[in-house]
C-alpha positions as CSV (number, residue, x, y, z in Angstrom):
1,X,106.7,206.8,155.2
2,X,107.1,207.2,151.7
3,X,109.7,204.8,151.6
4,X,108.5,202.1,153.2
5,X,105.4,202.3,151.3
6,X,107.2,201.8,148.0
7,X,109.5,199.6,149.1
8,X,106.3,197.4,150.4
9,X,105.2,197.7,146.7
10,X,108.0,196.9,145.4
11,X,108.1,193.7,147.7
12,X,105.4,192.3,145.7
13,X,106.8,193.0,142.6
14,X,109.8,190.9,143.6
15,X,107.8,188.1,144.6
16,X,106.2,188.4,140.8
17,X,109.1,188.7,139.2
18,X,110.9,185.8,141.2
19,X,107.9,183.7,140.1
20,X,108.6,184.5,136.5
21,X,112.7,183.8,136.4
22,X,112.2,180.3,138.4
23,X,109.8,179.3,135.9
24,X,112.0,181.1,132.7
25,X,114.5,178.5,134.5
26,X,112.3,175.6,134.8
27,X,111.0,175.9,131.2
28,X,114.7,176.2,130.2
29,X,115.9,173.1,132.1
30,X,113.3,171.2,130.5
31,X,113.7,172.0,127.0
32,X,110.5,173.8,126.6
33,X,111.9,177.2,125.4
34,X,113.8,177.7,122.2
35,X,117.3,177.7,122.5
36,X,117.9,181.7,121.1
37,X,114.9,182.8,123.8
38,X,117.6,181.6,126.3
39,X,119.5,184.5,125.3
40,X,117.0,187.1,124.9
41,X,117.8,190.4,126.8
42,X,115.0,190.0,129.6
43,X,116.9,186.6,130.8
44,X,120.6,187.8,130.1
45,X,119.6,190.9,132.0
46,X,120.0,188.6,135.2
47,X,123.1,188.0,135.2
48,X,123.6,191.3,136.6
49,X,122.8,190.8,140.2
50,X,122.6,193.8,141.9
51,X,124.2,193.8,145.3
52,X,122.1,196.2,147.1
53,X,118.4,196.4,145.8
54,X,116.4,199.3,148.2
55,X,117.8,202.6,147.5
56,X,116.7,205.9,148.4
57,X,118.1,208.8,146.2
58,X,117.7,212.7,147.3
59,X,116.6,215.6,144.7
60,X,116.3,219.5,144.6
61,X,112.8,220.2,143.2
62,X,114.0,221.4,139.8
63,X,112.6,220.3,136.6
64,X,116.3,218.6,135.8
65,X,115.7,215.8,138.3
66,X,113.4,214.4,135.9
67,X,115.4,211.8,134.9
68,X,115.1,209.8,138.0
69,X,111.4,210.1,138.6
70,X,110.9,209.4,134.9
71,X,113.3,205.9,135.5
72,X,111.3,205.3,138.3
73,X,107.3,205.8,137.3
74,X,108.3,204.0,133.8
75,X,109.4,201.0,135.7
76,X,113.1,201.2,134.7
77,X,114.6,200.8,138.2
78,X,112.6,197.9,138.5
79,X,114.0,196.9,135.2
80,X,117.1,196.7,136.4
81,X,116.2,195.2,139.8
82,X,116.0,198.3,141.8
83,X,113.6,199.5,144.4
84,X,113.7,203.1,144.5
85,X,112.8,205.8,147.2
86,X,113.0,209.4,146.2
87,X,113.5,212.4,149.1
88,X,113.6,215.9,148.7
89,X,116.1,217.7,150.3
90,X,115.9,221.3,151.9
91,X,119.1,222.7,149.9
92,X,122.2,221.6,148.4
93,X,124.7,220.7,151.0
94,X,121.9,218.8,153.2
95,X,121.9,216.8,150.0
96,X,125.8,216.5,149.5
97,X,126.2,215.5,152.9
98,X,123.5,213.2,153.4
99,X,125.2,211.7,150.2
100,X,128.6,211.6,152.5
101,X,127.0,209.9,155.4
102,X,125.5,207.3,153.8
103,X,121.9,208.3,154.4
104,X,121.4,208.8,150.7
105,X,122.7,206.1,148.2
106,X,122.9,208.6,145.7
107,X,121.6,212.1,144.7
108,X,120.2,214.7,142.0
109,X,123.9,216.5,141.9
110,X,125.3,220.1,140.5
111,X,127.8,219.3,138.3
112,X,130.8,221.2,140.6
113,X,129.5,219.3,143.4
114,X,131.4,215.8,143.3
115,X,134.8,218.0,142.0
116,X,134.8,220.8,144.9
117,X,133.8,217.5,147.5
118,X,136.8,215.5,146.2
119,X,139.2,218.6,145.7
120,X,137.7,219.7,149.1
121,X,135.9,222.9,148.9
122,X,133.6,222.5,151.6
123,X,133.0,219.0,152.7
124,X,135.7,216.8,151.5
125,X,134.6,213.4,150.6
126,X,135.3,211.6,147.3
127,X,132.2,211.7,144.6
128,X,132.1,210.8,141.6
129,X,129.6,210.8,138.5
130,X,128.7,207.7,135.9
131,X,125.8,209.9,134.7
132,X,125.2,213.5,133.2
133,X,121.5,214.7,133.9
134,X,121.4,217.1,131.5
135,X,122.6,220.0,129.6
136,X,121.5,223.5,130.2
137,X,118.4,223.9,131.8
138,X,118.8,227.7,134.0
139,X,117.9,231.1,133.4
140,X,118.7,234.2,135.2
141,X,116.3,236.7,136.6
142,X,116.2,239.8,137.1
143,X,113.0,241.9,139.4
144,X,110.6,243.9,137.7
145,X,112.5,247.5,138.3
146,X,116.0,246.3,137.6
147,X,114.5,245.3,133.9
148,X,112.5,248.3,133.3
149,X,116.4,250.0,133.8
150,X,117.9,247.3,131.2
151,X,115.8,247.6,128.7
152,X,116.8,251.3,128.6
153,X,120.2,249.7,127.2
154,X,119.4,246.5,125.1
155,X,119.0,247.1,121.3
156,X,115.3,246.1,119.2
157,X,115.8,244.3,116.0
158,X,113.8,244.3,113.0
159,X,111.0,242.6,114.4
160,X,110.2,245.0,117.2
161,X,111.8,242.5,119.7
162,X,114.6,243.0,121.9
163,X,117.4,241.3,120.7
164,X,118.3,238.3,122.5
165,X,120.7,237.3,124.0
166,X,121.3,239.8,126.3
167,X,124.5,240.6,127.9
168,X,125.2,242.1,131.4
169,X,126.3,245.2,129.4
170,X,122.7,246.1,129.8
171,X,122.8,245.5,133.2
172,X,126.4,247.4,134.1
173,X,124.8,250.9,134.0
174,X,122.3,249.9,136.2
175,X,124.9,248.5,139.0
176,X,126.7,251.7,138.6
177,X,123.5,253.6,139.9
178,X,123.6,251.5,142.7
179,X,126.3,251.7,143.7
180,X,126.7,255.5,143.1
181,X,124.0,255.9,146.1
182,X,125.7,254.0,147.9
183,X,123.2,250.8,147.5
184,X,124.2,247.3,146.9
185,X,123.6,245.4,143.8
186,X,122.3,241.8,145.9
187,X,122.2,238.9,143.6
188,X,121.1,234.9,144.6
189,X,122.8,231.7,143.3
190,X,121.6,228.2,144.9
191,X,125.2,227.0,146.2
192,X,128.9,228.0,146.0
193,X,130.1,224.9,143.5
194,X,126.4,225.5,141.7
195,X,126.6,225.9,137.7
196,X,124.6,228.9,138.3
197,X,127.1,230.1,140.6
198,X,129.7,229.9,138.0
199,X,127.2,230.8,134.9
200,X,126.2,233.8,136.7
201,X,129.7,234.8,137.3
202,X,130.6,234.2,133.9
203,X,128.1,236.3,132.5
204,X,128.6,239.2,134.7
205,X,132.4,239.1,133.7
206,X,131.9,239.4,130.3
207,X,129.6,242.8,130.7
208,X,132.4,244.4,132.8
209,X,130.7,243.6,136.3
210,X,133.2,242.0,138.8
211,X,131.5,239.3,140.3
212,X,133.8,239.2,143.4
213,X,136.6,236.4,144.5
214,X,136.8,234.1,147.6
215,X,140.2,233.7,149.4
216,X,141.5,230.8,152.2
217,X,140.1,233.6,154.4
218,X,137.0,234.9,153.3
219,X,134.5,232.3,151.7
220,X,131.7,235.4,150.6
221,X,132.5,235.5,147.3
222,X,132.7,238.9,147.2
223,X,136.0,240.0,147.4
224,X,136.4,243.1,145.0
225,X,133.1,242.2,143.3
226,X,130.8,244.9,141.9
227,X,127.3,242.8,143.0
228,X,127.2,241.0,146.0
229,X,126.0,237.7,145.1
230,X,124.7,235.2,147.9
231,X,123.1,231.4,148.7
232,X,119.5,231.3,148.4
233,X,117.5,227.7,148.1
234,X,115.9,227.5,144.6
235,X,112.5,227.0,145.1
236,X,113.2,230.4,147.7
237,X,114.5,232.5,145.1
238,X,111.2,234.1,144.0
239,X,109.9,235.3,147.0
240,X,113.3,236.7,148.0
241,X,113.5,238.7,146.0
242,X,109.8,239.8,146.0
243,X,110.6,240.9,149.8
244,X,113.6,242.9,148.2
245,X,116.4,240.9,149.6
246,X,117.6,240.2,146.8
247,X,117.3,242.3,142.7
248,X,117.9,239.0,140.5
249,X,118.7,235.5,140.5
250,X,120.3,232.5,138.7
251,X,118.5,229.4,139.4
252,X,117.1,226.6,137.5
253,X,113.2,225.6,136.5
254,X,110.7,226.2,137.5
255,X,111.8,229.0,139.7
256,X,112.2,231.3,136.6
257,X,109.4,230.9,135.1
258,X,107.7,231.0,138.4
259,X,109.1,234.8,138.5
260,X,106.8,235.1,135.4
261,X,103.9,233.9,136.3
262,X,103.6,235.5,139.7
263,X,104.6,239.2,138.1
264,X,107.5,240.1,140.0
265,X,110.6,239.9,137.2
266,X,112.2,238.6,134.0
267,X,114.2,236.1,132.9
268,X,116.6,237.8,130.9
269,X,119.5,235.1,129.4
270,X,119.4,231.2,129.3
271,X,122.5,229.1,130.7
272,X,122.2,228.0,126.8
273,X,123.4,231.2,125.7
274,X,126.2,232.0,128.3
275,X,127.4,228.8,127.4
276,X,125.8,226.3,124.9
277,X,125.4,222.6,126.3
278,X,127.6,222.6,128.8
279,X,126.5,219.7,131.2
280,X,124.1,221.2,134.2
281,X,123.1,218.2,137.0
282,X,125.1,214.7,137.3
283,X,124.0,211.7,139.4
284,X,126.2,211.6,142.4
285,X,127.5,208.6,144.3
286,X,130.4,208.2,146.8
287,X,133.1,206.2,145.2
288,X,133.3,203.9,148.5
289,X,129.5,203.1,147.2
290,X,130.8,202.3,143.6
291,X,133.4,200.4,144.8
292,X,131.2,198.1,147.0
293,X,128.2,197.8,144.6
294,X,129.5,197.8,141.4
295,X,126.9,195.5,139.7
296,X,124.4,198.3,141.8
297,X,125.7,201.4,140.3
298,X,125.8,199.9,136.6
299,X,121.9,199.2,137.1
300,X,121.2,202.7,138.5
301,X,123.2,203.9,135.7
302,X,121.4,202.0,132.8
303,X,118.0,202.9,134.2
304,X,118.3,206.6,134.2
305,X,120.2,206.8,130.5
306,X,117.1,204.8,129.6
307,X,115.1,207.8,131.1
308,X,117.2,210.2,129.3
309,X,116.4,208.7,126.0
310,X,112.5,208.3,126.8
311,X,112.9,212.3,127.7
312,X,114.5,213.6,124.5
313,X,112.8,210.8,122.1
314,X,110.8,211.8,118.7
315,X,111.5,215.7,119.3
316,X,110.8,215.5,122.8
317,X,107.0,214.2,122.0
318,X,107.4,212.6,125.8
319,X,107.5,216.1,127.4
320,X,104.0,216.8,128.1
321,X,103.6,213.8,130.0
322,X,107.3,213.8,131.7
323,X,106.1,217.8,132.8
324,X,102.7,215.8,134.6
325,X,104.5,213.3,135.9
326,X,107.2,216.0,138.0
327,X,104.6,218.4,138.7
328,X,103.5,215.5,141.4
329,X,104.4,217.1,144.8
330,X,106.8,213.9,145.8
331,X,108.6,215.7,143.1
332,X,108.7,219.2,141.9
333,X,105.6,219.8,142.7
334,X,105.2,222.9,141.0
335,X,101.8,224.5,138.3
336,X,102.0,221.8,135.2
337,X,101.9,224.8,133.1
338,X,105.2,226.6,134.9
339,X,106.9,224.0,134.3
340,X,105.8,223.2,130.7
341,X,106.5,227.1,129.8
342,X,110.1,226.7,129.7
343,X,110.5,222.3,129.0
344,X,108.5,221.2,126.1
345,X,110.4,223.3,123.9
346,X,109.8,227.0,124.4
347,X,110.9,230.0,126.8
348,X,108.6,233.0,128.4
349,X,111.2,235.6,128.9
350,X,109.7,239.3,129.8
351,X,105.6,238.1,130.3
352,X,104.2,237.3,126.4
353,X,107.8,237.0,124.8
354,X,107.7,233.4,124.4
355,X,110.4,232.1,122.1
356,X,111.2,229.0,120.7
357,X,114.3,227.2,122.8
358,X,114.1,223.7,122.3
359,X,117.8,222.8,123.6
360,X,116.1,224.7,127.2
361,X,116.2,221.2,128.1
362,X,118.2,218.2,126.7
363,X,118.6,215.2,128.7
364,X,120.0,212.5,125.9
365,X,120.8,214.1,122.7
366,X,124.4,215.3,121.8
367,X,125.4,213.1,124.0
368,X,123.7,214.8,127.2
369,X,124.3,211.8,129.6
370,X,127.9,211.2,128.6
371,X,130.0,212.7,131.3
372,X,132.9,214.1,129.8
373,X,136.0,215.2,131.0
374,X,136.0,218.4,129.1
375,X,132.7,219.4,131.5
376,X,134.8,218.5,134.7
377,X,137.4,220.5,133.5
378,X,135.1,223.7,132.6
379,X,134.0,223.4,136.2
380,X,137.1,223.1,137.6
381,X,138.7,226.3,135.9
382,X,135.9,228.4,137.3
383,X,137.0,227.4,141.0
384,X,140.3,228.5,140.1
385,X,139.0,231.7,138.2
386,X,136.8,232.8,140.9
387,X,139.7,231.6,144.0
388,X,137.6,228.4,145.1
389,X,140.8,226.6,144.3
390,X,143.2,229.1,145.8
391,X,146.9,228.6,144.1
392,X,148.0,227.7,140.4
393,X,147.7,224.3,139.2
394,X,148.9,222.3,136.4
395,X,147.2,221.4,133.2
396,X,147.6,217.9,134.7
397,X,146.1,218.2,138.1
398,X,142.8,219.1,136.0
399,X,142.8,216.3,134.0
400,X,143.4,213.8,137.2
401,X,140.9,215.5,139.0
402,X,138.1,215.0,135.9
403,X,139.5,211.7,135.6
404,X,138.5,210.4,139.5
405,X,135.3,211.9,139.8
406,X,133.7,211.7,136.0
407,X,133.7,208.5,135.3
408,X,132.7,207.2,131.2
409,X,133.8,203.9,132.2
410,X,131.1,203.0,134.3
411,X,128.8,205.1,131.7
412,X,129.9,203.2,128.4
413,X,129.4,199.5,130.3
414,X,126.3,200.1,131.1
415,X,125.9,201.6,127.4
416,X,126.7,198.1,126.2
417,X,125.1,196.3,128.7
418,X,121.9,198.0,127.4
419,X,122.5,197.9,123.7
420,X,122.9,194.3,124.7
421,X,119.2,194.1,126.1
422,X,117.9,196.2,123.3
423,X,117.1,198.7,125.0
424,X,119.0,201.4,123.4
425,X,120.8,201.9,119.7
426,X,124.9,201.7,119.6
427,X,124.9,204.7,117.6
428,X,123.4,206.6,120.8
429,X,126.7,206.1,121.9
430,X,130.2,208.1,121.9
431,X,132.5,205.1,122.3
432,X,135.3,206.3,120.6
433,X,135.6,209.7,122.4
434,X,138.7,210.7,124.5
435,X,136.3,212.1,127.1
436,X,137.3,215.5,125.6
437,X,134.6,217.6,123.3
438,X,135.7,219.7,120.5
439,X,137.1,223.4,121.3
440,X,134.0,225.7,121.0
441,X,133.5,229.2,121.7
442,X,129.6,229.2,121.5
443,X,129.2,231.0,124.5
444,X,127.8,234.8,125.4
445,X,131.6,235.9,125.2
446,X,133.3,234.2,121.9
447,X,136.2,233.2,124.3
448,X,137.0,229.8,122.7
449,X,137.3,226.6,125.0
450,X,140.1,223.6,124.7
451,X,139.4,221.1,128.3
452,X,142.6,219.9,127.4
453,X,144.4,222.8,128.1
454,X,142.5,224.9,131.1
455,X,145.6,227.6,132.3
456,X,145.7,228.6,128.3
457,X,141.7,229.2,128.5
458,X,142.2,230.9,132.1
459,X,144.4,233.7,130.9
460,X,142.6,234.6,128.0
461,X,140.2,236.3,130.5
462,X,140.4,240.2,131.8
463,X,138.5,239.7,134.6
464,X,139.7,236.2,136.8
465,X,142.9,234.8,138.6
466,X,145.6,233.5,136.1
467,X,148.7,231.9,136.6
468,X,150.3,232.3,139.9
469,X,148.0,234.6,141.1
470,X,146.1,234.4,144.3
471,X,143.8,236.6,146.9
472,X,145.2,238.2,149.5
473,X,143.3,240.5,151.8
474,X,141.2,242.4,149.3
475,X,143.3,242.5,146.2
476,X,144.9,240.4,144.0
477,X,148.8,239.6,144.2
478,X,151.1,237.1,142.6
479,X,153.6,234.7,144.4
């Protein structure tokens, strides 16, 4: 129903705006407009025709879908003539599939999502990216008892404050009292490929708790791990583990910050400090779509980095009203002020410990909607770490891999194309890049990052396959 209602609007807006380029064109034929106003942005913008016009695009209700509501209330899919409908999707691999099949033309996508389709964990299908979403955006959580036991083992500063960030250090004691009575440590993540999947893993390994492998023959996860760490749907998350199912999460807004509202647990650590900016949701598209609506996926593509720029604009100033715009239900629809506690610029971690985090969120700056090769490549190496990708591969098979499914190309054209229409500054841009970001190791464990060379960054880790080594039954063994 919703889509045929906006579609009908949109109807009428065509009519409109076919009323104005006939008489642009008349006026034009007979001299009556200047001869540089025959060249202004609004008129060249029509030479890109898109081929299909009425789209529908699927979402998780999370805060980082923003971009594509914002490009669609601001008018920029229209812009670009595009007639959006938006859908909500009961979890992540409804909305990967749905992708697949054709039923969605594009989707709200974790960043693993079009790499483990085209590599084929889980549904195989080739996906691919023009668009980054974001950078960082998730938080793990932790229930109200399992914190009262960290804090026993996280240090105060000078201030009186526990001194952020924390590390899972504070949380192995506690999984050791577990598991001495013979209780298990259950943790949520939203999907296998999922960021938090991987960020939650990450952090874990570098407080000495084994997160668990998967194998060809056992697709848990928890192979060897110290936690058992399962699927739960986001917007689930708190009230599983209010019933007890599960001790802590990793999930992305509002569903921490709903944990602090309703009572019932922490946030402890931010994906910003497990690892800073590393790129969180992409816009996914099959490439058989690209391929047959190029001049389509260009449009789609300049309409949501100009919502990424309206997001992060004078110091995110925008955020209030971007935070009323998703709290709609057709969108998040979640308490303005949950979600405003961790987007315009701030984070609630234990209830009344705000603290500034304005990179919570960054949706254009640093070059946030770029999607970069180096991202791809981070994701990829946590498959292999974890066994998702199950053998040894090349430094090369990672960087073909990033190169089919992230694809700058198809972001930097439709960069130019909007420079073009003024609608966004050249220096916004990184169009000399290599697809590659500096080596960093701004992360929770100092381990420093190259994407250019992935088995070099694999073995640097204690904890993690390496090499040629693989799962087999429940331990590791090499070939």
């Amino acid at each position: 129903m919703t889509g045929k209602i906006d579609n009908k609007r949109a109807r009428g807006r065509i009519n409109r705006r076919a009323f104005l380029k006939a008489s642009v064109s008349a006026a034009a034929l007979a001299g009556t407009l200047p001869a540089f106003e025959l060249f202004a942005p609004g008129i060249a913008r029509a030479a890109l025709k898109p081929e299909k016009e009425d789209l529908k695009f699927g979402f998780i209700k999370l805060t980082d879908m923003a971009p594509i509501a914002i490009a669609k209330e601001l008018g920029y899919f229209e812009d670009e003539g595009l007639y959006v409908a938006v859908e909500p999707q009961a979890n992540w691999k409804v909305l990967l599939d749905r992708v697949i099949t054709s039923e969605l033309d594009g989707a709200h996508m974790l960043a693993g999502q079009p790499l483990g389709a085209t590599i084929g964990v889980g549904t195989k299908a080739h996906v691919i990216t023009p668009f980054c979403m974001d950078l960082n955006g998730n938080a793990t959580t932790m229930s109200n008892a399992v914190w009262a036991e960290m804090k026993k083992h996280i240090p105060v500063g000078p201030d009186g404050k526990l001194v952020h960030p924390i590390k899972a250090d504070a949380l192995k004691p506690v999984v050791e009292k577990y598991r001495a009575a013979g209780k298990a440590f259950n943790l949520g993540m939203v999907f296998p490929l999922s960021t938090h999947n991987y960020e939650l893993r990450y952090w874990l390994a570098a407080g000495g708790i084994h997160p668990g492998f998967y194998s060809t023959t056992d697709i848990s996860g928890q192979i060897m791990g110290d936690v058992l760490i399962s699927v739960t749907p986001p917007p689930q998350m708190p009230a599983t583990m209010e019933a007890g199912t599960i001790l802590g999460y990793s999930a992305g807004e509002p569903w921490n910050q709903a944990a602090v509202f309703k009572g019932i647990g922490v946030p402890v650590v931010t994906n910003f400090d497990i690892f800073k900016n590393r790129s969180e949701k992409v816009f996914g598209i099959t490439a058989e779509f690209q391929k047959k609506y190029p001049n389509t996926t260009l449009a789609i593509t300049k309409a949501l980095i100009r919502a990424g720029i309206w997001l992060d604009a004078d110091n995110n100033a925008n955020r209030p009203q971007a935070v009323k715009i998703i709290a709609k239900s057709e969108y998040v629809g979640a308490d303005y002020n949950v979600i405003a506690n961790s987007m315009t610029g701030s984070f609630e971690y234990e209830k009344g410990d705000k603290r500034p985090v304005p990179d919570f969120n960054v949706f254009f700056r640093y070059f946030a909607t770029y999607p970069y090769y180096s991202d791809a490549v981070w994701y990829l190496t946590q498959m292999r770490r974890w066994g998702q990708i199950t053998e040894h591969k090349p430094d090369s098979w990672y960087q073909d891999i990033a190169k089919q499914v992230y694809r700058p190309d198809i972001y930097l054209e439709a960069a130019k194309l909007l420079v073009a229409d003024g609608k966004a500054r050249k220096e916004d841009f990184p169009w000399t890049t290599d697809g590659y970001r500096a080596p960093t190791a701004e992360n929770i464990d100092g381990v420093p990052y190259d994407g250019r060379k992935p088995n070099e960054y694999l073995n640097k880790f204690t904890v993690g396959l390496k090499g040629d080594q693989r799962v087999s039954g429940s331990k590791v063994v090499s070939n």
